[in-house]
N, CA, C and O of each residue as an XYZ file, in Angstrom:
388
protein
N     -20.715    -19.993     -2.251
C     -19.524    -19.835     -1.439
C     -18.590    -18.782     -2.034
O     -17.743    -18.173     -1.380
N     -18.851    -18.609     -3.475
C     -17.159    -17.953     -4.140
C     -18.350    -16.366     -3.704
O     -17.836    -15.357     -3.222
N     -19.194    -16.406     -3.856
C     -20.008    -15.036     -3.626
C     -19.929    -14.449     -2.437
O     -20.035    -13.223     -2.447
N     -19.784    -14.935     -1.497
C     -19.303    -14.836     -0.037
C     -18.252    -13.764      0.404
O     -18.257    -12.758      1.113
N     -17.134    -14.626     -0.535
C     -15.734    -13.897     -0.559
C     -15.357    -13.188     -1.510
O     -14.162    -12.906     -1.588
N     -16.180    -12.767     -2.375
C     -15.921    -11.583     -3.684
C     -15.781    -10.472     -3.486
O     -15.093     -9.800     -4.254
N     -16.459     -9.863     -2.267
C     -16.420     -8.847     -1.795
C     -14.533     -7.960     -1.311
O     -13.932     -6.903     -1.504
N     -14.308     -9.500     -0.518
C     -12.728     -9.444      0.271
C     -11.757     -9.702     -0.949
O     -10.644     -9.189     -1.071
N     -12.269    -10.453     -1.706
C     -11.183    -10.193     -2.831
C     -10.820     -9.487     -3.432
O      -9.621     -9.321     -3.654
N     -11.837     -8.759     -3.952
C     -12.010     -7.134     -4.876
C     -11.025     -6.584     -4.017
O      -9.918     -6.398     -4.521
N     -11.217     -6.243     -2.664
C     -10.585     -5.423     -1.741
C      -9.723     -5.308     -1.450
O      -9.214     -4.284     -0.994
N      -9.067     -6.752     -1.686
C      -7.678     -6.898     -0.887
C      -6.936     -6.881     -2.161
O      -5.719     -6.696     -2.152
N      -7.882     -7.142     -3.745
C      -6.518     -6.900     -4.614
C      -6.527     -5.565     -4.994
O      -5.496     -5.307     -5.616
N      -7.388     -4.454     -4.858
C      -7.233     -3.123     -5.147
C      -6.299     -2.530     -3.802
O      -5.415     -1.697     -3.999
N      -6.533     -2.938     -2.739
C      -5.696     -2.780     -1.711
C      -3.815     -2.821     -2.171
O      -2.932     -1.974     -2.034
N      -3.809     -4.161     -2.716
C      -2.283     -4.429     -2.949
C      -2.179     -3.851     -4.225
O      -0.977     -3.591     -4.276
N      -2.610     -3.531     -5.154
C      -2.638     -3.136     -6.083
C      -2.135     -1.519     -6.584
O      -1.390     -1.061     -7.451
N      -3.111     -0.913     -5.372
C      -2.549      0.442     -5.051
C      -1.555      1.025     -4.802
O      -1.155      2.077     -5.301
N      -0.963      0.227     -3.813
C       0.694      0.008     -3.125
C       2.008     -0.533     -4.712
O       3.139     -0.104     -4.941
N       1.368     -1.339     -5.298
C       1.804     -1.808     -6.511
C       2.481     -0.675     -7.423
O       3.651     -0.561     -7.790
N       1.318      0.151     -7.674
C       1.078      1.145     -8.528
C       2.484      2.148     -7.965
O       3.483      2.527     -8.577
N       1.837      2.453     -5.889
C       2.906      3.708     -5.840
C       4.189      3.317     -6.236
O       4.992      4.115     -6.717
N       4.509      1.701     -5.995
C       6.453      1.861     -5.752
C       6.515      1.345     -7.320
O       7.674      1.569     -7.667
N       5.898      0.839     -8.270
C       6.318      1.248     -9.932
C       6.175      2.169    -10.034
O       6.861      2.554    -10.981
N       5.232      3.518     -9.296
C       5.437      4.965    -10.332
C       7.369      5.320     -9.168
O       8.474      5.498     -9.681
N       7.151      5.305     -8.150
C       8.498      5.882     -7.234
C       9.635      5.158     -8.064
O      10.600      5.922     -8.065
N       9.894      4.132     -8.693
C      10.215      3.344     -9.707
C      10.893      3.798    -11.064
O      12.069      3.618    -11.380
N      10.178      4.249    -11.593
C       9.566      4.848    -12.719
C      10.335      6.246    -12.848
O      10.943      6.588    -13.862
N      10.249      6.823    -11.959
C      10.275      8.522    -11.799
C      11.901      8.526    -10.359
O      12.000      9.180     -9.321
N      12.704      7.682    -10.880
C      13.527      7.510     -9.973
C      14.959      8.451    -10.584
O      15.635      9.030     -9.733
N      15.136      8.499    -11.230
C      15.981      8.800    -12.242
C      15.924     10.357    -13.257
O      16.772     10.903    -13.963
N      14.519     10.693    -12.914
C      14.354     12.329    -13.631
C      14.914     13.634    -13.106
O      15.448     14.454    -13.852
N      14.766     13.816    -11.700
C      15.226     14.605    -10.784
C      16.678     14.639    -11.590
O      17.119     15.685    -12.065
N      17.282     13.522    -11.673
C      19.001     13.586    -11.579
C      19.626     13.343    -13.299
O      20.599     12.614    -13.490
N      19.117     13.854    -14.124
C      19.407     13.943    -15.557
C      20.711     13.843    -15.801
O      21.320     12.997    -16.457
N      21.324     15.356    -14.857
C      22.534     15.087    -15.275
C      23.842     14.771    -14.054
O      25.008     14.685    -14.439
N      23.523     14.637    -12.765
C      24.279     14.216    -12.224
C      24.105     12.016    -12.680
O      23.188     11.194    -12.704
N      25.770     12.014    -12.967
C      25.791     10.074    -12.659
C      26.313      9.575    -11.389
O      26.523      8.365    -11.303
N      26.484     10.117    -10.675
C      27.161      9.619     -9.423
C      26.610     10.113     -8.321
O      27.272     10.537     -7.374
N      24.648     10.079     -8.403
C      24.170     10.626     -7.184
C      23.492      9.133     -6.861
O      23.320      8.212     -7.660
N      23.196      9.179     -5.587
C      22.521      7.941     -5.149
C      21.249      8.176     -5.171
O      20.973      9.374     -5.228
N      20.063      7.197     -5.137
C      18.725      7.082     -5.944
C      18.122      6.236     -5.183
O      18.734      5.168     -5.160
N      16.816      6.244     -4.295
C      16.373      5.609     -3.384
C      14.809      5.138     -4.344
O      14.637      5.869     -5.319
N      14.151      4.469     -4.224
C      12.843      4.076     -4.434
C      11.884      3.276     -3.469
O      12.320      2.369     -2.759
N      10.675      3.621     -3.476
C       9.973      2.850     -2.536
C       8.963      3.868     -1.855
O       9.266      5.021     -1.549
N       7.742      3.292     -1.663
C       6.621      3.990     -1.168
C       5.936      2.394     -0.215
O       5.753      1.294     -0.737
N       5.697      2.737      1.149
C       6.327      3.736      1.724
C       7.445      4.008      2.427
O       7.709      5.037      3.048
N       8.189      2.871      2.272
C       9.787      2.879      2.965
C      10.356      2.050      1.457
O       9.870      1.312      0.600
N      11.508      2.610      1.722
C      12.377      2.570      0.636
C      13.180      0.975      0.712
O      13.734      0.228      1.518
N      12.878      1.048     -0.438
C      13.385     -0.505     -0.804
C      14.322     -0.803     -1.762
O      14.915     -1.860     -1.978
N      14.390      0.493     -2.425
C      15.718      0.265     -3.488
C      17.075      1.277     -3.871
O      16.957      2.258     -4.605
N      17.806      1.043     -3.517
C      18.993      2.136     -3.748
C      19.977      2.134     -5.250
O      20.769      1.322     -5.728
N      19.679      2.917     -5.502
C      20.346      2.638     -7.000
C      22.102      2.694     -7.053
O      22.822      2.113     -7.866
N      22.537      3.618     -5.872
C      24.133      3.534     -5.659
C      24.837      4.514     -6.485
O      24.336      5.248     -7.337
N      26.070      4.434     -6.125
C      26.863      5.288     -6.168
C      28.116      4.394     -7.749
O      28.141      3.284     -8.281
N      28.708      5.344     -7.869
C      30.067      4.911     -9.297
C      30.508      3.685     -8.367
O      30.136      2.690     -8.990
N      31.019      3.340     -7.376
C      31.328      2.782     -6.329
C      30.959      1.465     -6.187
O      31.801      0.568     -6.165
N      29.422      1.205     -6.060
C      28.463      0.146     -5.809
C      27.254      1.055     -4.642
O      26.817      2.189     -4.447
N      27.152     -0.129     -4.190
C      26.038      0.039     -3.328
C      24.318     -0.042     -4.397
O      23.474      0.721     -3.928
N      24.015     -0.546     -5.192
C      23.298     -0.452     -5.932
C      22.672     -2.053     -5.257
O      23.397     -2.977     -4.888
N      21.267     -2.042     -5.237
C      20.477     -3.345     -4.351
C      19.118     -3.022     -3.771
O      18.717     -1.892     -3.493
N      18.400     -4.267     -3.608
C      17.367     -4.166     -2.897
C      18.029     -4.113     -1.351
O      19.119     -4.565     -0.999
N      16.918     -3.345     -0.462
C      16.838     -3.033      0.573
C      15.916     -4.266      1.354
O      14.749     -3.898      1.484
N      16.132     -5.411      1.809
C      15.762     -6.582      2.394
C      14.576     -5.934      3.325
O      13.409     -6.213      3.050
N      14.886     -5.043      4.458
C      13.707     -4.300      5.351
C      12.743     -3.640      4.680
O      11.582     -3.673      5.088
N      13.096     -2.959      3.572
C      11.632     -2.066      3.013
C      10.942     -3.193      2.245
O       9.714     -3.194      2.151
N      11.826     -4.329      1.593
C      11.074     -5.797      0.448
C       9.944     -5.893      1.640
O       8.751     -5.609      1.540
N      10.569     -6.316      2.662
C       9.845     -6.781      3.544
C       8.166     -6.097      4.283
O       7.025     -6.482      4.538
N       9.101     -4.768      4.367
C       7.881     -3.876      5.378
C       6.810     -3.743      4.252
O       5.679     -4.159      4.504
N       7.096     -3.147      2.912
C       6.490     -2.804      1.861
C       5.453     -3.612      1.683
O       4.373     -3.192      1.268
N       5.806     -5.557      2.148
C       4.994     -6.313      1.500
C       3.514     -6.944      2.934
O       2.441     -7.543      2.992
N       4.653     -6.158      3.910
C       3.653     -6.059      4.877
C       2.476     -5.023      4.956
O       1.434     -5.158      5.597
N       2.861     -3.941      4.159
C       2.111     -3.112      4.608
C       0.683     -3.003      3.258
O      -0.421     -2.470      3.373
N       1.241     -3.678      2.154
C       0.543     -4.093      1.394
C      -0.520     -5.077      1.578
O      -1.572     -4.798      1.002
N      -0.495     -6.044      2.174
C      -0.796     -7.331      2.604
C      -2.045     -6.711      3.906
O      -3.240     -6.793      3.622
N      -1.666     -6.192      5.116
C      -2.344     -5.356      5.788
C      -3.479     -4.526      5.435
O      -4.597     -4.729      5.906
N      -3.202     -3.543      4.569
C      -3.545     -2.511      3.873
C      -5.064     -3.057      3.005
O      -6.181     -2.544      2.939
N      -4.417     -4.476      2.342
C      -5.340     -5.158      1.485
C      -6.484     -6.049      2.311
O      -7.577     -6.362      1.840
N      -6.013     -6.380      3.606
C      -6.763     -7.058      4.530
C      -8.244     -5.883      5.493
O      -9.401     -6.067      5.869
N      -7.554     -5.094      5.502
C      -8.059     -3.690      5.582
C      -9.212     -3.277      5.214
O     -10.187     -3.019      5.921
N      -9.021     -3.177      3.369
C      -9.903     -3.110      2.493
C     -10.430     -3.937      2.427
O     -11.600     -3.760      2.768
N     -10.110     -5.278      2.019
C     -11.484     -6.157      1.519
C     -12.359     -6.458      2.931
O     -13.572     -6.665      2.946
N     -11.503     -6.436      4.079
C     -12.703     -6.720      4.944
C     -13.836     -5.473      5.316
O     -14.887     -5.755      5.892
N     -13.563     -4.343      4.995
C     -13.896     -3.068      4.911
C     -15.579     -3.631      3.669
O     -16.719     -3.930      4.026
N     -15.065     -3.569      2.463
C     -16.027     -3.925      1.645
C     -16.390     -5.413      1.611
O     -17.182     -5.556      0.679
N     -16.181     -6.475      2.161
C     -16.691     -7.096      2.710
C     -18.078     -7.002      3.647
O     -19.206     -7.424      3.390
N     -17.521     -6.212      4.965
C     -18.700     -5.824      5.697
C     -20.021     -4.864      5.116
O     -21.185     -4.692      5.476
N     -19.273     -4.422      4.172
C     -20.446     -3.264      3.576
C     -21.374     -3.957      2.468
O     -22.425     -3.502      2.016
N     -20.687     -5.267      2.106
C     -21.666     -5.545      1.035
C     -22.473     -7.219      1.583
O     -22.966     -7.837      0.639
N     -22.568     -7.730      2.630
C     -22.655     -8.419      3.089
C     -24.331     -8.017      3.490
O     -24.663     -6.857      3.733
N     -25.309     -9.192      3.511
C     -26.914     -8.831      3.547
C     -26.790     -7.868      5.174
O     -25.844     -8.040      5.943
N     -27.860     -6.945      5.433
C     -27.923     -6.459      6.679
C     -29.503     -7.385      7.300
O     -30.665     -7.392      6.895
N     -28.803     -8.073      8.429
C     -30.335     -8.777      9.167
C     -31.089     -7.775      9.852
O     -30.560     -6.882     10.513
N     -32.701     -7.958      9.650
C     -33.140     -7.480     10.214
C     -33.978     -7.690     11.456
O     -35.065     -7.839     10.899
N     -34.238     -7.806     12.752
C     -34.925     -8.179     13.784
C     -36.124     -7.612     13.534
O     -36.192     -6.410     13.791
N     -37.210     -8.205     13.053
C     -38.738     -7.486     13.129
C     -39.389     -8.326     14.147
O     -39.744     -9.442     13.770
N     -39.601     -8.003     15.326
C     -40.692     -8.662     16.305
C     -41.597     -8.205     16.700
O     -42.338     -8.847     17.445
């Protein structure tokens, strides 16, 4: 049974995984562009933006719609894939009559 679904698992966690990767590197690399300005605003998120870093002011927060879309599109994305390699690694029947 767990052999069945190994295929969709692999898939769906390299799937989310990928997405993982882009918005820690967009993350990551949020802050280089702007060395020396402190009072520019700073967005993150692949592929809709989910985090605003803000202004002297405020505005600094997660973005509730990109948490959201991001984790949809991850989730999708991963459903995608593993059923993708799922189908490909699954026996092929053959009809010999």
């Amino acid at each position: 049974m767990l052999r069945k679904w190994l295929p969709f698992s692999i898939g769906f966690l390299v799937g989310v995984g990928l997405l993982l990767f882009a918005n820690s590197y967009s993350f990551s690399t949020m802050y280089e562009p702007y060395k020396i300005c402190f009072d520019c605003g700073r967005t993150a998120g692949f592929p809709f933006v989910m985090y605003n870093s803000g202004y002297i002011w405020g505005g600094e927060g997660y973005i509730a719609s990109g948490v959201f879309a991001n984790s949809m599109v991850a989730f999708i994305s991963g459903t995608i894939l593993g059923s993708l390699l799922y189908l490909l690694a699954r026996p092929r029947r053959r009809n010999l009559k």
